[in-house]
C-alpha positions, 0 to 999 in steps of 0.5 A: 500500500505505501509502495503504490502509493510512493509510485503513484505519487512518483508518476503524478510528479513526472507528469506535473514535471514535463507538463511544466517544462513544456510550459515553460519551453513554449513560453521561451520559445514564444518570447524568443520568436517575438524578439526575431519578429520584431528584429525583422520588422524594424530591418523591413522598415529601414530598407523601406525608408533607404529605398524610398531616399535612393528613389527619390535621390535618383528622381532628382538625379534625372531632372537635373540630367534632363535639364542640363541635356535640354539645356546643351540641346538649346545651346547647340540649336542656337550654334547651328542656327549660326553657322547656318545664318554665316554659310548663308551670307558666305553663299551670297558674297560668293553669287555676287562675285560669281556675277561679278566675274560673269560680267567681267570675263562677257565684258573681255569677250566683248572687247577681244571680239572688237579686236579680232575685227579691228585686225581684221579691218587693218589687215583689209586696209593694208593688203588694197593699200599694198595692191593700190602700190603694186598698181601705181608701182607696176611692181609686185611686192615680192619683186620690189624686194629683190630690185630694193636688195640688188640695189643695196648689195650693188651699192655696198658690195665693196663695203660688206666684202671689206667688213667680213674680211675684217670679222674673218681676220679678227675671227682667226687671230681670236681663236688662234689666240685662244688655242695658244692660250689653252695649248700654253696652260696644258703644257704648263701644268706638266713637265715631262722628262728628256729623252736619253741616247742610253743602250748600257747599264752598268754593274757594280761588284765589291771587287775586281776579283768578281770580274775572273769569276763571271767570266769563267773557266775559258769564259764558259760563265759570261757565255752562258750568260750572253746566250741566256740573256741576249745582251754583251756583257762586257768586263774591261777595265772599269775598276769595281764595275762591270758593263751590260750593253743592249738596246733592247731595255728588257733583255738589259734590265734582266741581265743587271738583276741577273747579275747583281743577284750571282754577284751577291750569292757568290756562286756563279756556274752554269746552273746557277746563271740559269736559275739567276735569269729565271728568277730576273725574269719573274722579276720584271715580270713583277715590275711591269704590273707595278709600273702599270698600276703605278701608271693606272694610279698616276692618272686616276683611271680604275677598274681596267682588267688586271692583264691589260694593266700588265700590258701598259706596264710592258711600255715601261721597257718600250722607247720610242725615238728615245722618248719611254713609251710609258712615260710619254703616255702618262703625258699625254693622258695629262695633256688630255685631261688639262685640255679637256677641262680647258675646252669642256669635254668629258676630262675622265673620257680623255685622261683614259684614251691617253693613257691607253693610246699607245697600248699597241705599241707593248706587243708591236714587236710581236704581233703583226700590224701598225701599233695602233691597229694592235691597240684597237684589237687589244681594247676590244679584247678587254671590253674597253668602251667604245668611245674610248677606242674612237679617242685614241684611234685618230691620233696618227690621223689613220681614222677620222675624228669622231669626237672632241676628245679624239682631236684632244687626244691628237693634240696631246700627242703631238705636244708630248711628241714635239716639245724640246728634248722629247725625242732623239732620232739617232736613238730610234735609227740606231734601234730600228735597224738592230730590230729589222736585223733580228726580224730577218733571222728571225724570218726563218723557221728554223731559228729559236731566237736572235739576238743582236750585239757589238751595236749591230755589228754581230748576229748570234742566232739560236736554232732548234736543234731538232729542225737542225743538224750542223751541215744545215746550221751552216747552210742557214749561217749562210743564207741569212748572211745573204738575206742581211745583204739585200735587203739591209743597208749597213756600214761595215760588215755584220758577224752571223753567228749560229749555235746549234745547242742539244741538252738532255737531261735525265734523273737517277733514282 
């Protein structure tokens, strides 16, 4: 009884007890909710009073927008009416110009169709007046000129024949004058050097004792070397020096470079003159394209090929009546340019045509033709222009002149030619007939090559020796000698020497 009654009152105190704490979470939970609520409310009413501030900020925004653009509109509606109003007035000053110039160009119409009928009228006028004279005169116009011009030549016939006499003369002294005139200064601008009788150079060595040694056991060196070169070595007296006697510049500047090179080795045979003359060859080989560039530099002409540089340097060695051909072509390529500039042609065109006008004579003595003729041949190789070859082919006067720089190149030459001291005859004479006596042993085919010495007093002709036995050398010795007799004029008698030479050689391994 007392347990049940502890349990039914335990029971009664947990239902009172969760019937309470329900209460009571109810009324937190509705106190709580009225708190959100309210929270929630007053967030909603101020965003409805921001929302109707940002409005109405905005509505003003915009009128004031509305009105500044209506206000812009005004003011650009007032420009254009402005500009419209000036465009106007500028349309109407340029009508009435317009007008203006209408009735100005009718006005100029008006007074040239007035002239035109003057023209008219005085050219009527004029041509009855002149018939009205042909009448009266029984003359036409045309004949009354030529009676009027015959009376007037009749009556001063004397008078206008001594007057062109007069101009004629004043004209010829003028320009005989000026051509004095532009011939003196081109002379003077260039000083030339004078021509020398020299067919000898000479050696010098350290000591006589030299002189036994390059003549050799029973002369076997100097013959070598005379054979070799072509030229008269001559050893005499002359103390520490010996002798080359040529007259062709050549074959005597190979000998001294020869010989000036046996002298300083000190060995000196044979062989070694052999090789002595190679190595002189090679070396005027050397000179001769520095002399042309040096000559090609001098004058101020560039871009000819190398081997036509070559060519001109050769002139170097080349004489003509004593006057180096080199050196004589540099004038005139000097002369040229001075008269050139003085007179107005192209200076470049001629300074070029005189320096290759004697090109020819380098290979004269080796190729058939008049040097002139040769140089045409060796330009025209070379592509050289063609207004430079119509320059330099008139100046013996073989072609006609075709151009100013071909008189110019003629004058110059004749100029370099003819001042004093230029040239000496008796050099070219004396060289002219050694070289015809070397072309006629040269003639026959069985000779190698000639060589004249003792001053075209001896002849010593090599031959090939496999064209040639020594009856045959004999026979030729013969027939050249008679050859020399009828067609040379010489004083005295002339020495033919033939050498029949056979080496062989072979190399042991």
């Amino acid at each position: 009884m007392g347990i049940a009654l502890i349990l039914g009152i335990g029971v009664l105190s947990l239902a009172i007890g969760s019937v309470s704490g329900y209460a009571i979470r109810k009324s937190i939970a509705k106190k709580q909710l009225d708190t959100a609520e309210g929270k929630a409310e007053k967030l909603v009413d101020e965003a409805e009073k921001k929302s109707k501030e940002i409005v109405l900020e905005a509505k003003n925004k915009a009128v004031g927008i509305l009105e500044d653009t209506k206000r812009k509109e005004e003011e650009r509606e007032k420009q254009i009416l402005r500009t419209e109003e000036r465009l106007e007035k500028r349309e109407s000053v340029i009508d009435s110009k317009m007008a203006e110039i209408d009735r100005g160009r009718a006005a100029l119409e008006k007074k040239a169709e007035e002239i035109r009928n003057i023209r008219k009228e005085v050219e009527q006028i004029k041509e009855q007046e002149l018939k009205r004279l042909e009448k009266i005169a029984g003359l036409s116009q045309e004949a009354a000129k030529q009676i009027l011009l015959q009376l007037t030549e009749e009556e001063n016939r004397d008078l206008v024949a001594k007057r062109m006499k007069q101009l004629e003369a004043a004209g010829s002294i003028e320009l005989e004058k000026k051509a004095r005139d532009i011939m003196t200064q081109a002379i003077q601008k260039y000083a030339g050097s004078h021509a020398a009788d020299v067919t000898t150079s000479t050696v010098a060595i350290p000591s006589d004792e030299v002189k036994g040694r390059i003549i050799g056991r029973e002369g076997r060196n100097i013959k070598a070397l005379e054979r070799l070169t072509g030229i008269e070595i001559i050893v005499d007296d002359t103390p520490e020096a010996i002798v080359i006697s040529g007259f062709d510049p050549v074959r005597r500047e190979i000998a001294r470079i020869a010989l000036e090179k046996l002298v300083s080795d000190g060995r000196i045979h044979p062989t070694k003159i052999e090789e002595a003359v190679e190595f002189a060859k090679s070396e005027i080989n050397n000179k001769v394209r520095e002399a042309g560039e040096a000559a090609a530099y001098d004058v101020g002409v560039a871009g000819l090929d190398p081997k036509l540089v070559s060519i001109l340097g050769r002139l170097r060695y080349r004489t003509s009546y004593g006057q180096n051909a080199l050196l004589h072509s540099l004038e005139v390529a000097h002369l040229s340019g001075a008269l050139a500039a003085e007179l107005g042609a192209d200076v470049n065109l001629a300074k070029r045509a005189g320096l290759l006008h004697d090109i020819g004579k380098a290979v004269d003595h080796e190729v058939q033709g008049t040097h002139v003729e040769i140089g045409i041949k060796i330009l025209e190789k070379f592509k050289i222009g063609k207004e430079i070859i119509n320059a330099m082919k008139s100046h013996h006067e073989d072609y006609p002149f075709e151009s100013p720089e071909s008189m110019i190149i003629s004058a110059a030459d004749a100029i370099s030619a003819s001042r004093p001291g230029a040239r000496k005859d008796t050099l070219e004479n004396y060289l002219k007939r050694l070289g015809e006596l070397e072309g006629v042993a040269n003639s026959f085919e069985e000779v190698e090559k000639t060589y004249a010495i003792q001053a075209g007093r001896e002849i010593r002709v090599f031959v090939k020796p496999e064209k040639v036995d020594d009856l045959g050398a004999i026979k030729l010795a013969r027939s050249i000698a008679d050859k020399i007799e009828k067609e040379l004029k010489y004083p005295g008698e002339i020495k033919v020497n033939v050498i029949r030479e056979t080496r062989v050689t072979e190399f042991a391994r």
